[in-house]
N, C-alpha and C positions, 0 to 999 in steps of 0.2 A: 208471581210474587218474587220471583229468584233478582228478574233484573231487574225492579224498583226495589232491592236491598239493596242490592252490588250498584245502583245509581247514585246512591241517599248516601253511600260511603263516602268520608271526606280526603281518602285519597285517590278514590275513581274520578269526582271532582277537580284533585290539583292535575293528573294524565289529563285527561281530559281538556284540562285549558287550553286555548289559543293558543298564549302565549310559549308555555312549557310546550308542545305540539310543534313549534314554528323553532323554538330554540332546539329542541333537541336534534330534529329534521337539519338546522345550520351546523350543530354540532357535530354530524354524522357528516357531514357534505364535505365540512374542513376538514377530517381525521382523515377521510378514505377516500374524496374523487374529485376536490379541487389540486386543479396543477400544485397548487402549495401544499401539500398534503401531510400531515405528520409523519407517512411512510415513506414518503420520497425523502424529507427531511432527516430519515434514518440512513436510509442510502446513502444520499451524500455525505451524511456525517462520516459514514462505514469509509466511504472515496478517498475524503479529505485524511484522517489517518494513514489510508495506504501509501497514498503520497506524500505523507510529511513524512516515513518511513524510509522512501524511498529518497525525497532530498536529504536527511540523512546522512544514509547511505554513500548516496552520490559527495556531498559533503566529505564524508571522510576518502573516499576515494579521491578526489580535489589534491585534497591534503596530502594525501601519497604522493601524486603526480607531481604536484610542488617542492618536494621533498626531490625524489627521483632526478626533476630537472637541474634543479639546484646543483645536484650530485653531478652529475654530468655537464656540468659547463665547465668541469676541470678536465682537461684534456685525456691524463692518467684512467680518470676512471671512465670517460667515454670510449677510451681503447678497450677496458676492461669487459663492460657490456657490449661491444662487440663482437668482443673473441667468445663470451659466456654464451649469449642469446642469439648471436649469428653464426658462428663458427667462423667468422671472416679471420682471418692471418695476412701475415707481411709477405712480402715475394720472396724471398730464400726462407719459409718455414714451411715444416710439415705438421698438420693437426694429429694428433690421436686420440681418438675417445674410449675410454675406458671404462664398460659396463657392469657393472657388479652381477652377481645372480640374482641377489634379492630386490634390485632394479628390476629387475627382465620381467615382461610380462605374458613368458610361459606358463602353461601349467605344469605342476612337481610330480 
């Protein structure tokens, strides 16, 4: 008698249906193991962020470089970063670099 109650119930009926049965079964298929999957879909989403992050980024670095070039198309300042970032000098000069303590990287 248990399973002609739990039959006769009107929501054992709607499970039960075909239709519900066939949808829920499409609905499980799309969330989790068709290639289109709402979890891949998170992934990507997760990707697509990283990288608009990173052009950005890259973006503001652009920017720099454009800046910097501009800089140095003046002759002045192209010797400048020379002698700064290359240590390059003239023929009759002598470089010297002078290191502070709290530069150094000894231990105190």
């Amino acid at each position: 008698m248990g399973i002609n109650n739990l039959i006769n119930k009107p929501w054992f009926k709607l499970i039960t249906n075909t239709y519900v049965l066939v949808l829920t079964a499409f609905v499980i298929w799309m969330l989790f193991f068709d290639t289109n999957s709402l979890l891949i879909h998170l992934e990507l989403k997760k990707e697509i962020k990283k990288l608009e992050k990173q052009q950005e980024f890259l973006r503001d670095e652009i920017t720099k470089d454009k800046i910097i070039i501009k800089k140095l198309s003046n002759k002045e300042e192209l010797e400048k970063f020379a002698r700064e970032q290359y240590y390059l000098k003239k023929k009759n000069e002598e470089i010297y670099l002078i290191e502070y303590a709290d530069s150094l990287k000894t231990p105190h």
